[in-house]
C-alpha positions as CSV (number, residue, x, y, z in Angstrom):
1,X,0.0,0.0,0.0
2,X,0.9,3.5,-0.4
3,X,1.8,6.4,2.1
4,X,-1.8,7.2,1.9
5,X,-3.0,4.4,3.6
6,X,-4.7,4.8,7.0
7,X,-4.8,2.3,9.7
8,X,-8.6,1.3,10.8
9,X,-8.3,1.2,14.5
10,X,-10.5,-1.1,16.7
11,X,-11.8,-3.3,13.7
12,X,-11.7,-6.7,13.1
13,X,-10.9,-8.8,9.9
14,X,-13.9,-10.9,9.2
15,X,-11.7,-13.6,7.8
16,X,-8.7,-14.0,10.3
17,X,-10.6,-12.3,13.2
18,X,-7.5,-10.2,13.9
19,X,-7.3,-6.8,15.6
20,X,-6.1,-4.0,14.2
21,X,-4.5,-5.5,10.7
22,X,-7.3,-3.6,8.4
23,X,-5.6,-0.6,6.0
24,X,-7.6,1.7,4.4
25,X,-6.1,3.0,0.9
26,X,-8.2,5.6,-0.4
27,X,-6.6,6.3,-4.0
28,X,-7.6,2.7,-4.9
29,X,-10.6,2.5,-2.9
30,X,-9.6,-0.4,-1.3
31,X,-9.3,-2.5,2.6
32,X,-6.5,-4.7,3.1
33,X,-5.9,-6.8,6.2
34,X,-1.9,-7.2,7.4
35,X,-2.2,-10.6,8.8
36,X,-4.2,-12.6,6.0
37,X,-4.2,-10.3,2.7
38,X,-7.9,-10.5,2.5
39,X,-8.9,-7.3,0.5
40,X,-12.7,-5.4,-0.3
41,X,-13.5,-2.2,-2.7
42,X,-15.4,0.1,-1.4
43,X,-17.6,2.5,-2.6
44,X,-17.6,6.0,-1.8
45,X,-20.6,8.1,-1.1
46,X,-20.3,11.1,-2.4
47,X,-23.4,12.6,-0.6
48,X,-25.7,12.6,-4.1
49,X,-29.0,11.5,-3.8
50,X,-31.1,10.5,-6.8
């Protein structure tokens, strides 16, 4: 991950169930666990509504 990543403190990986390990990279849009490598998009909301 980049410099522009930001730890997500007090959260849990779903799939290893360890503390702390989830990295939020905004660029990319992306959250990426440490321990395991498990990795999710996400999708921003930029606040818009239909």
């Amino acid at each position: 991950m980049r410099d522009t990543a930001y730890l997500l403190e007090g959260l849990r990986c779903s799939s290893c169930l360890a503390d702390n390990t989830l990295w939020l990279d905004l660029e990319p849009g992306t959250v990426e666990c440490r321990e395991c490598g498990q990795g999710a998009l996400i999708v921003a909301d930029d606040g818009e509504e239909e």
